[in-house]
DSSP file (Angstrom, degrees, kcal/mol; ACC not computed):
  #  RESIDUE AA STRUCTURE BP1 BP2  ACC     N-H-->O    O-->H-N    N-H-->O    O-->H-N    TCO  KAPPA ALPHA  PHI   PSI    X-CA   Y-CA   Z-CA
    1    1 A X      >       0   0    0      0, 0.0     5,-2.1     0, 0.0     3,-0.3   0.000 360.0 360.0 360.0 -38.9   23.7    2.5   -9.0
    2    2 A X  T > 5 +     0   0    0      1,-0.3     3,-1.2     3,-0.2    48,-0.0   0.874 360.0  65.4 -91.3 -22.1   26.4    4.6   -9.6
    3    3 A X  T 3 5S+     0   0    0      1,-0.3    -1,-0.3     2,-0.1     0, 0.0   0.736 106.6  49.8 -80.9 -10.4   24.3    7.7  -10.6
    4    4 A X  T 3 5S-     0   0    0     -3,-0.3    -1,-0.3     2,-0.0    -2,-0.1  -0.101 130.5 -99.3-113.8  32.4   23.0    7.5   -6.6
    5    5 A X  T < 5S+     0   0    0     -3,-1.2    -3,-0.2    47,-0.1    48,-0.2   0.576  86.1 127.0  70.3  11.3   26.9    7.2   -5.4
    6    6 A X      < -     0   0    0     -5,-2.1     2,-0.3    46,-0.1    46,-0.3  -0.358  47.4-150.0 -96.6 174.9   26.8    3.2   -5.0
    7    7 A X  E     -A   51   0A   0     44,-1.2    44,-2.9    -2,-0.0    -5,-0.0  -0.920  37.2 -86.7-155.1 134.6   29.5    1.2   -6.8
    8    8 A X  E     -A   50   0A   0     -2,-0.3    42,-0.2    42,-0.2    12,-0.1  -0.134  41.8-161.0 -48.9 138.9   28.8   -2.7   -8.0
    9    9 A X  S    S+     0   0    0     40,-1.3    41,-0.2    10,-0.2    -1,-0.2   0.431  85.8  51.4-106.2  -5.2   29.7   -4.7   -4.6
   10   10 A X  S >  S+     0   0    0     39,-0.4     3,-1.4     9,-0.3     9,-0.2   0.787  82.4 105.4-101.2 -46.2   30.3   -8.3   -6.4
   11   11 A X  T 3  S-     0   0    0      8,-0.3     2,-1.3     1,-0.2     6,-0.2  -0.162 109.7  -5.4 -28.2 123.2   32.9   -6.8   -9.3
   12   12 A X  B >> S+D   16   0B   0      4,-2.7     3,-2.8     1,-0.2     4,-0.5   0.027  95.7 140.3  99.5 -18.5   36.2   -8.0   -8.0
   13   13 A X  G X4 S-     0   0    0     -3,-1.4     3,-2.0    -2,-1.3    -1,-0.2  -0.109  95.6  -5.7 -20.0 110.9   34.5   -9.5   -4.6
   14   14 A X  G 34 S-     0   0    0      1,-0.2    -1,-0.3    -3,-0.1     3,-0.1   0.672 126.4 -65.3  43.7  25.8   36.7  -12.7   -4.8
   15   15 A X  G <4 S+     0   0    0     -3,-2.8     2,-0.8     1,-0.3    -1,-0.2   0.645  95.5 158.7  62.3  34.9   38.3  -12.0   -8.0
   16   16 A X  B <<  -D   12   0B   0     -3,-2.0    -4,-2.7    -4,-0.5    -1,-0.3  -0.706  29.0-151.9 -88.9 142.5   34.6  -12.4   -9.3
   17   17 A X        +     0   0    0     -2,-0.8     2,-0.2    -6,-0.2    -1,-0.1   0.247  55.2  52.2-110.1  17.3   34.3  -10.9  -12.3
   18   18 A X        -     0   0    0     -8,-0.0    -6,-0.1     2,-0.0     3,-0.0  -0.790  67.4-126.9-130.5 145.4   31.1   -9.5  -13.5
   19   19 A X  S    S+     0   0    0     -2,-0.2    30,-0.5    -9,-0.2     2,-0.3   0.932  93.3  52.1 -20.8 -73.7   28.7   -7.0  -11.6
   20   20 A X  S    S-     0   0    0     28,-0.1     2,-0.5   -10,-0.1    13,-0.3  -0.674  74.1-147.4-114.1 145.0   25.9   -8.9  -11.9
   21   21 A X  B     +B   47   0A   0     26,-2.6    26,-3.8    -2,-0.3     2,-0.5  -0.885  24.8 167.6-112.7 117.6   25.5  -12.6  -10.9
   22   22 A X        -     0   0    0      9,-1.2     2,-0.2    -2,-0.5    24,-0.2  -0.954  10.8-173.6-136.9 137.1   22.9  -14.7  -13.2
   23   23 A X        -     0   0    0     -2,-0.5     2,-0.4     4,-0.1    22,-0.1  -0.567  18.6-133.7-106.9 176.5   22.6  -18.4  -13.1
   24   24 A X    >   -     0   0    0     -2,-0.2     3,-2.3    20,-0.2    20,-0.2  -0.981  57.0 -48.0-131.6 147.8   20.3  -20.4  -15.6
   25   25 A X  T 3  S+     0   0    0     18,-5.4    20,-0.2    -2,-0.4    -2,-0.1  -0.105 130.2  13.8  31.8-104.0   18.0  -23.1  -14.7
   26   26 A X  T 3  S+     0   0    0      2,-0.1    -1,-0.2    -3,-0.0     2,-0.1   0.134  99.8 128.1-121.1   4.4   19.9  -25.7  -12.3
   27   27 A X  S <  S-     0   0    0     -3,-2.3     2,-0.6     1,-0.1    -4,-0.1  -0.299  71.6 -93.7 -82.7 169.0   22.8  -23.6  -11.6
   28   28 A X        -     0   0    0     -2,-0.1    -1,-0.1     2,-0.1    -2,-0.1  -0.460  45.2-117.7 -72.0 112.8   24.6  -22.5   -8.8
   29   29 A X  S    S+     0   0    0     -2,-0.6    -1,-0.1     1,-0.2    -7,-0.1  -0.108 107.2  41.2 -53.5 140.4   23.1  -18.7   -7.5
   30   30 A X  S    S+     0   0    0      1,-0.3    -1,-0.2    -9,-0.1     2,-0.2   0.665  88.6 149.3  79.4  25.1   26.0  -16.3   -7.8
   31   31 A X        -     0   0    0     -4,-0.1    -9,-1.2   -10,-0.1    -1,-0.3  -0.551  44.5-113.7 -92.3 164.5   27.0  -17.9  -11.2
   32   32 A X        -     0   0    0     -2,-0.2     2,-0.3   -11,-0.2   -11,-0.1  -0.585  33.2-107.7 -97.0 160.9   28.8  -15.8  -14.1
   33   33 A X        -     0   0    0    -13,-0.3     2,-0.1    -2,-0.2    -1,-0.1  -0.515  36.7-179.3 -93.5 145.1   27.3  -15.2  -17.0
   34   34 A X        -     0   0    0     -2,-0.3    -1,-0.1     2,-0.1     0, 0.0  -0.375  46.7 -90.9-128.2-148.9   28.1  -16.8  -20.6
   35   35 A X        +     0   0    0     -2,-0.1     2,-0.5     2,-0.1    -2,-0.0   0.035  69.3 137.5-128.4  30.6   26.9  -16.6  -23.8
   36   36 A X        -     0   0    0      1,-0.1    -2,-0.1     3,-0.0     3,-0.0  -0.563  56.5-122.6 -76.8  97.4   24.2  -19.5  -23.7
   37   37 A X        -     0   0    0     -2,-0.5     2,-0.2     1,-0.0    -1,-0.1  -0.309  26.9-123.7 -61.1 144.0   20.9  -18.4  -25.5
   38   38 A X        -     0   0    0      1,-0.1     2,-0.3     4,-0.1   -14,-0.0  -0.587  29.4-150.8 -80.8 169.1   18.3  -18.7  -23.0
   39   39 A X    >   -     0   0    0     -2,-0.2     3,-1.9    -3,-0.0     2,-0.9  -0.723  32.4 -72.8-133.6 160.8   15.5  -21.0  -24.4
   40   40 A X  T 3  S+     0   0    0     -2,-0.3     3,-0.1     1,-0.2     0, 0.0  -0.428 121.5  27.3 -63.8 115.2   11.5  -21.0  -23.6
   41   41 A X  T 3  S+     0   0    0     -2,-0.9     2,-0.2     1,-0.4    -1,-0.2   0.581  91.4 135.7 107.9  14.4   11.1  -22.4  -20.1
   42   42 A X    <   -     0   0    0     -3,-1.9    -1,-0.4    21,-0.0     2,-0.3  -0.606  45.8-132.8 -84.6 146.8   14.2  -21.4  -18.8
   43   43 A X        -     0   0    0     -2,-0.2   -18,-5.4    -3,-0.1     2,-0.3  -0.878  15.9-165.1-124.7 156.0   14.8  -19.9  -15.5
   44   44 A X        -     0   0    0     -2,-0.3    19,-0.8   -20,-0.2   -20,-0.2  -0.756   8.8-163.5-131.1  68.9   16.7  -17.3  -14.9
   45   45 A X  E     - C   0  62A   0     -2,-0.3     2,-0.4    17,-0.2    17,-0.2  -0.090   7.7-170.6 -52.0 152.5   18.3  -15.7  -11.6
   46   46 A X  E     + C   0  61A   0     15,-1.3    15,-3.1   -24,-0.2     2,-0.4  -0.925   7.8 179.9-141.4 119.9   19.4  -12.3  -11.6
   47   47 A X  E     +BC  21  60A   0    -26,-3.8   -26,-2.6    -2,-0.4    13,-0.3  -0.967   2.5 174.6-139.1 128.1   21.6  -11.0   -8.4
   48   48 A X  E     - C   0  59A   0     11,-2.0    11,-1.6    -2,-0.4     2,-0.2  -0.990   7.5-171.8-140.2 116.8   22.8   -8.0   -8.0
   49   49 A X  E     - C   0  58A   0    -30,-0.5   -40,-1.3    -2,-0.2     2,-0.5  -0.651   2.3-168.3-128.3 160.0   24.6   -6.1   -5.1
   50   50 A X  E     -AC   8  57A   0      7,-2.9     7,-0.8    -2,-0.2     2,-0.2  -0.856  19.9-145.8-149.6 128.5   25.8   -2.6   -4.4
   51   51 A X  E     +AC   7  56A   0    -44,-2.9   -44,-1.2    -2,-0.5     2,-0.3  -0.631  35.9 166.1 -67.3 122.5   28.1   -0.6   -1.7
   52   52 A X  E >  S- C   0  55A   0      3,-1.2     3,-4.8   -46,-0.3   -46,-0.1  -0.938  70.8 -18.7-131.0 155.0   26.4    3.0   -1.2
   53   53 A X  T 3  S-     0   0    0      1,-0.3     2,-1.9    -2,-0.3    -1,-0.2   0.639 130.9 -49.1  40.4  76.2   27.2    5.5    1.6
   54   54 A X  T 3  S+     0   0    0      1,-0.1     2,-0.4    -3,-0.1    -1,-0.3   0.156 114.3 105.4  66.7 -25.8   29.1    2.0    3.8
   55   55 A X  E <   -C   52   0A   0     -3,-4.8    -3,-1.2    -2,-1.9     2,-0.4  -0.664  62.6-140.5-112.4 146.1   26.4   -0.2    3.5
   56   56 A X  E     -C   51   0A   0     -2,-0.4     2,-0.3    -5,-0.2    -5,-0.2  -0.823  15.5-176.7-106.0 142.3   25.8   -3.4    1.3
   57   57 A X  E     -C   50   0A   0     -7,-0.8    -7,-2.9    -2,-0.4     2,-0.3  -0.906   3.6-177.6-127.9 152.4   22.8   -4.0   -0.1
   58   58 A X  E     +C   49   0A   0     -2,-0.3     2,-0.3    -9,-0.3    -9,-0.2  -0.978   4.4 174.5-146.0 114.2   21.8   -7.7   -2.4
   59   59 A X  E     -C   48   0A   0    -11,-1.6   -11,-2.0    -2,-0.3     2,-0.3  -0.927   8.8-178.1-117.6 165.4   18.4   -8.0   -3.9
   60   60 A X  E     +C   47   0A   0    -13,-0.3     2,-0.3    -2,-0.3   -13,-0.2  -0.956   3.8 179.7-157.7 130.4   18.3  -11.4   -6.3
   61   61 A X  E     -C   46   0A   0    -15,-3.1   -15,-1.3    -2,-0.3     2,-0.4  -0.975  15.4-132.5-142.4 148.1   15.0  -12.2   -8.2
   62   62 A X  E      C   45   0A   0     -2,-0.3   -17,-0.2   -17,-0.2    -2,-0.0  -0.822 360.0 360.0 -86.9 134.4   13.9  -15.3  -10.7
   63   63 A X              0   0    0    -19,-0.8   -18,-0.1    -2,-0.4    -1,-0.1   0.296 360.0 360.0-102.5 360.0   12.5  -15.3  -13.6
């Protein structure tokens, strides 16, 4: 992100405090991350957003 001029657009976004947003299984999208080992048959968002050149871009995918 950053090497293509962009800077994380969720850091500080509403004093949120991570880059990157991943929720686990039944949680809320746009949750922080903790230190929870994931287990087999867990799911996994991962959402991630970034300011380049004015514009925001958010791609989010599950695992």
């Amino acid at each position: 992100m950053r090497d293509n001029k962009g800077v994380p657009a969720f850091l500080g976004l509403y004093n949120f405090p991570n880059t990157i947003c991943a929720s686990l299984n039944e949680e809320v999208v746009h949750g922080t991350t903790n230190k929870k080992p994931l287990g087999e048959g867990d799911i996994l968002s991962i959402d991630c957003g970034a300011k380049i050149n004015g514009f925001y871009g958010e791609h989010a995918y599950t695992f």
